[in-house]
N, C-alpha and C positions, 0 to 999 in steps of 0.2 A: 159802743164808742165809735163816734166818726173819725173819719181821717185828720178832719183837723182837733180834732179832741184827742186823738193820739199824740200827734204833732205838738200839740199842748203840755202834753202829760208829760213828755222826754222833758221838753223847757225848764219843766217845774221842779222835775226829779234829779236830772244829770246835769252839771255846767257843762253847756253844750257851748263850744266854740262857734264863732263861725267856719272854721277852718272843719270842724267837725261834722256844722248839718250840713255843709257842702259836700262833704263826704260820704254821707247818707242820703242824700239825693242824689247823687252821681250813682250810686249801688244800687237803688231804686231804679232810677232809671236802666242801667246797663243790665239790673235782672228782668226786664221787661224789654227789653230788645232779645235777649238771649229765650224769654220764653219763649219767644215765637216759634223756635227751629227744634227746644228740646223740653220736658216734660218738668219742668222744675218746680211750679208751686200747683195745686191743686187750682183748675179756672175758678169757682166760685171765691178764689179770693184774691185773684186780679187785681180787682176795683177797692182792696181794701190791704193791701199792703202794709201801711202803715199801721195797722190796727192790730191783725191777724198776724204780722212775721215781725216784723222791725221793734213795739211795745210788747208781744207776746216774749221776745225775744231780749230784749232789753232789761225786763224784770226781773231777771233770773241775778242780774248783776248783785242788787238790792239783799240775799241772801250771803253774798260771801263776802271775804277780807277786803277792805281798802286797800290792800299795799301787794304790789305785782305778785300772783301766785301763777304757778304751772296748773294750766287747765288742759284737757283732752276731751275733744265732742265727737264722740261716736255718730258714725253715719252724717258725715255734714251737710249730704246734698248741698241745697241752694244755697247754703251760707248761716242757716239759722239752728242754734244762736251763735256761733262762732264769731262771723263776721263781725256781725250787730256787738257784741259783746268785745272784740279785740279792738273796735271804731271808739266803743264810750269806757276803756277800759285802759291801765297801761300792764295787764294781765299776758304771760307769754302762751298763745295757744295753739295746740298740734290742731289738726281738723284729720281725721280719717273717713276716709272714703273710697271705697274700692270701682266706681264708675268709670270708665276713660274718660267720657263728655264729661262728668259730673268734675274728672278731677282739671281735665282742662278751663272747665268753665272758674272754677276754682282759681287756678292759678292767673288767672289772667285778670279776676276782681283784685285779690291779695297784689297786681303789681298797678292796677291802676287806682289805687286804694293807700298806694304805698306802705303796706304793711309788711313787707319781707323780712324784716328785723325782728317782729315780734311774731308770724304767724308763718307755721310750716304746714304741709302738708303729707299726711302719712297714705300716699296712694297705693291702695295695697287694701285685701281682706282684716279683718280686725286680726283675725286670727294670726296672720303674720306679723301684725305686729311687734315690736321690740318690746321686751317687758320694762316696765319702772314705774316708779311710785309717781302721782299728779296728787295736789290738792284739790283740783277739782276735778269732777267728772260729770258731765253733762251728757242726753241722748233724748232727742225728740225723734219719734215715731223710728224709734231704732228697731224696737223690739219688743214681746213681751217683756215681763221683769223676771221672770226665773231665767230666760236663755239669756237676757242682760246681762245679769247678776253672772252667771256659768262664763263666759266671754270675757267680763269687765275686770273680776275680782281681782285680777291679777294686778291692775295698777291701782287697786286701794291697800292705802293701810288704816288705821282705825283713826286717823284724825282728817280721812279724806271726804271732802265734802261730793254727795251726791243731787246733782238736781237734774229732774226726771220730769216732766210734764207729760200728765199723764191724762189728758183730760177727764171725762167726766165718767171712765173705772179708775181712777188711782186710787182710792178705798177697797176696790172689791183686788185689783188685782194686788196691793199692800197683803193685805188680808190672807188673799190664796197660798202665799209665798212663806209667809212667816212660821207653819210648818218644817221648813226647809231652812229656812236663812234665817240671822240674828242679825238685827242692829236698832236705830234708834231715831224712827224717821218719822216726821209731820206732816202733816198733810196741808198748803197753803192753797187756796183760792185765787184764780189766776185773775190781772187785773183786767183782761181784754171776755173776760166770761166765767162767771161768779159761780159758773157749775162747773167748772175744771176745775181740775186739782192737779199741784204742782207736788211730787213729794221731794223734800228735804230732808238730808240726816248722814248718818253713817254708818257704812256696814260694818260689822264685826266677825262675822264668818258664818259657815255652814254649821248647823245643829249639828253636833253628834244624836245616831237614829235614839226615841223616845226621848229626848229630852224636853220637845216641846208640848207635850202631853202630861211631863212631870209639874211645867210650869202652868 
């Protein structure tokens, strides 16, 4: 997918305002001034922003509720998916990230962005975090999925939706886990690379030992 094939793709999928792709390009822009000074998105995908973070990230939307849920995105770094997601969403969402840079860079998108109403910032270790339940819960390149799962569980309950993009092991690391954890997740095909996989679903908790041996 090119950039303008990205830039396409939102068009076609989101009603995008123009108050909104204005939004999205102001973000674009200001995370590529900000890359310069600190380590935010991997260089080989510079030149492809729109493709790789903002549609990578935007997709994820297309799996959950229409109507405002409480979302939590483990590990926000550069803003993905939180930002991109709280931009074409009227969803309320924490962003956690325990960075200094990470977390100022953060707040200073979220005020030129005007999202202070709907998006906080949980700056701080996950682990300190405040416990409570979210509808969603989202984490790009947070983690493996068992020390996820260990970390996260705490703000699911069994109708929380998980989305996990996991590229191209989300089957084997699905797979490895399900000894250990129970729940009920699919494996969707990401639309920016047809070999990722994105898993979708819900956890339901940890196996009591031999039960998934029984199953």
């Amino acid at each position: 997918m090119t950039e303008e094939e990205a830039r396409k793709w939102l068009r076609d999928n989101f009603p995008v305002s123009r108050e909104t792709e204005e939004k999205l390009e102001a973000f674009v822009a200001f995370l590529k001034r900000e890359a310069e000074s600190q380590n935010l998105i991997s260089a080989s995908t510079f030149d492809h922003i729109w493709n790789r973070h903002i549609v990578d990230s935007a997709q994820l939307l297309g799996f959950c509720p229409s109507e405002p849920v409480s979302w939590i995105d483990l590990g926000a770094g550069a803003g993905f998916p939180g930002i991109v997601a709280a931009l074409l969403s009227e969803h309320e969402m924490t962003l956690v990230e325990s960075r200094g840079r990470r977390i100022d860079y953060l707040q200073r998108a979220i005020a030129l962005l005007e999202l202070e109403g709907r998006v906080r910032i949980a700056g701080m270790p996950l682990e300190r975090v405040e416990t409570a339940p979210y509808s969603v819960i989202s984490a790009r390149a947070f983690a493996p999925l068992d020390r996820l799962f260990e970390l996260a569980t705490r703000f699911s309950t069994n109708k929380t939706l998980w989305l996990l993009p996991k590229g191209r092991n989300a089957a084997k690391e699905w797979e490895g886990i399900q000894p250990i954890w129970r729940g009920e997740f699919r494996i969707e095909s990401s639309v920016t690379d047809p070999e990722a996989g994105i898993l979708v679903g819900h956890l339901t908790g940890r196996r009591e030992k031999g039960t998934a041996a029984a199953e």
